[in-house]
C-alpha positions in Angstrom: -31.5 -167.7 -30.8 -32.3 -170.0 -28.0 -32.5 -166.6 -25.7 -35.3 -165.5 -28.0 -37.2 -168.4 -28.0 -37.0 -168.4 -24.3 -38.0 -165.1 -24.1 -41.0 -165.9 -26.4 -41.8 -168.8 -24.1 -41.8 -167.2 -21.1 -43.8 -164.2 -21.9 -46.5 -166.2 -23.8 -47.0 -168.6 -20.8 -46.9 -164.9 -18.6 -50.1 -164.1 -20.8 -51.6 -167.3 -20.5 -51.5 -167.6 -16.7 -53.3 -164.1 -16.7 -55.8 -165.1 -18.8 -59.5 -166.5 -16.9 -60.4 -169.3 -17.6 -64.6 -169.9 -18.9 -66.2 -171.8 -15.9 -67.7 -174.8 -18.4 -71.0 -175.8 -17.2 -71.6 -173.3 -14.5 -75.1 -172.9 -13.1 -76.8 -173.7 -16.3 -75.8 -177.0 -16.0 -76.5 -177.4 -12.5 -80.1 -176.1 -13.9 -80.5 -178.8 -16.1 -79.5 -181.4 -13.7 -82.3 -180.4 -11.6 -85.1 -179.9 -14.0 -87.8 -182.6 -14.2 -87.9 -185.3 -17.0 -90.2 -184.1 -19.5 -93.5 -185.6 -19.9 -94.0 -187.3 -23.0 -97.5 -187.1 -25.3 -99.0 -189.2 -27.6 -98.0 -188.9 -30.9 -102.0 -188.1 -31.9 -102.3 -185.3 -29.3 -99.7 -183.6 -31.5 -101.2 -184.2 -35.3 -105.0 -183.5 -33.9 -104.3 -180.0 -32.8 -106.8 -177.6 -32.7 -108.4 -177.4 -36.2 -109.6 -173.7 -35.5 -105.9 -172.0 -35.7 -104.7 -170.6 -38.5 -103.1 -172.9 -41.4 -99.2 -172.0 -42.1 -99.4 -172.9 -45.9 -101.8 -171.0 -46.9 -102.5 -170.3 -51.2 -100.3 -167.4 -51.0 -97.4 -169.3 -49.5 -97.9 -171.9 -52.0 -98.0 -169.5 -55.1 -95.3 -168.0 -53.6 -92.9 -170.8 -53.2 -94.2 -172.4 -56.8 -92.9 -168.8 -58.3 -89.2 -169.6 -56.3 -88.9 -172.9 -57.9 -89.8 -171.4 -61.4 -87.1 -169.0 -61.1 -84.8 -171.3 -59.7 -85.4 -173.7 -62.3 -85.1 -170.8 -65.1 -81.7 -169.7 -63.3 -80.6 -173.7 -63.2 -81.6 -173.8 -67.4 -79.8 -170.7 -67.9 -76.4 -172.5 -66.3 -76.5 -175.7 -68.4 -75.4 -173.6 -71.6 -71.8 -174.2 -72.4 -69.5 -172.2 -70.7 -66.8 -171.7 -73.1 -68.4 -170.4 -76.3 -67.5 -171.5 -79.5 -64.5 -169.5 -80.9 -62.6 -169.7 -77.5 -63.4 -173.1 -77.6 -61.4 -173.5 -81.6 -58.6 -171.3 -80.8 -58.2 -173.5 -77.5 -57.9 -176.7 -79.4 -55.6 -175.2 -81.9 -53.3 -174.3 -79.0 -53.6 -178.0 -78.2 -53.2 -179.3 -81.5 -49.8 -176.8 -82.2 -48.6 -178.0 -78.8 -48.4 -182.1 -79.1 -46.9 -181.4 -82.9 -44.1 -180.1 -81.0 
């Protein structure tokens, strides 16, 4: 036993002085370091952007997601039913009942 589990041992630390070894950080990092501080903006310069591009919600979008949430809502109704049904539900209870007379 104690031969095996040195045997074990010995090749596992074999494959794990073979293995390379990630160089964390690497020039990335030394990329970042020497970037410049980003310059920061008024919070206005962001919301008054150009009025002449394109709107992201446009009508379509918004019939589009109003359509999701009435079929997620209609999907969410559908779940709230009872999920054992009625005679499942009796012969359950019987079970019960038959049980604690015991």
């Amino acid at each position: 036993m104690l031969f095996r589990q040195t045997f074990i041992l010995t090749v596992f630390a074999g494959l794990v002085g073979c293995a390379t070894i990630p160089e964390i950080g690497g020039e990335q990092a030394i990329a970042a370091r020497a970037a410049p501080y980003p310059d920061l903006i008024a919070l206005e310069t962001l919301v008054n952007t150009d009025l002449s591009e394109q709107p992201r919600i446009t009508t379509a979008s918004i019939i589009g997601t109003e359509n999701r949430v009435n079929r997620l809502r209609a999907n969410a109704a559908a779940l709230r039913g009872p999920v054992v049904d009625g005679a499942t539900r009796a012969r359950m209870q019987g079970a019960i009942s038959r049980a604690a007379l015991r």
